[in-house]
C-alpha positions, 0 to 999 in steps of 0.5 A: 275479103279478109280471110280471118273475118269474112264477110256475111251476107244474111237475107234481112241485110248485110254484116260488116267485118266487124260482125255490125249489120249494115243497113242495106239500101232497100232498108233505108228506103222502108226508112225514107217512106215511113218518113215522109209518110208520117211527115204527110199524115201530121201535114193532113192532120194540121188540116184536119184532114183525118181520113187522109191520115187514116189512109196512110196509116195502112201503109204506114202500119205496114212500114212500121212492121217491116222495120221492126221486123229487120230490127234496122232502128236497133242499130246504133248508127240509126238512134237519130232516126229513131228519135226523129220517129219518136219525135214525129210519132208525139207531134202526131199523138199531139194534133190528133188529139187537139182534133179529138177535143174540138171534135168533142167540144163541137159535138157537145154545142150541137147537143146543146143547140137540139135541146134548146131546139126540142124545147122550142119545138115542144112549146109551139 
């Protein structure tokens, strides 16, 4: 250790000489998850499978706080991640609202077809 600058270690990571925080192994892990969490919600989005992503968003949600919190993405040897997060996060806004216009287009059919069906029924 460097008697000038001595190295410091804090709760929420570790600080390099330069006084930069280093990411630690168990903060690039919360990283890893929210990943592959987010790449599983836009696979079960393209699916259609929206309860499975609302089940991952809890744990995601909670990713996401932790992440925040530790301020790992302000990092500037992170800003690629960060921009993959922002890219997957679009793409997902994207898909769910694709799934929002069918969902609104089919609704809009079925109110169709009982109306026709209540006018037929009517004149029986």
């Amino acid at each position: 250790m460097d008697a000038e600058i001595p190295e410091l270690v804090r709760d929420d990571g570790r600080m390099g000489k330069d006084n930069a925080k280093v990411v630690s192994d168990g903060e690039r892990g919360l990283l890893e998850e929210l990943e592959n969490l987010l790449e599983k919600q836009m696979e079960l989005a393209r699916q259609g499978d929206i309860g499975g992503v609302e089940r991952l968003s809890t744990r995601a949600d909670f990713l996401v706080r932790e992440i925040v919190r530790a301020g790992i993405l302000q990092l500037p040897e992170l800003e690629c991640r960060r921009g993959r997060f922002e890219r997957l996060y679009g793409d997902m806004r994207l898909v769910l609202a694709s799934h929002r216009a069918e969902t609104a287009e089919s609704l809009k059919r079925v109110r169709q077809v009982k109306k026709v069906l209540d006018v037929y029924r009517k004149s029986i």
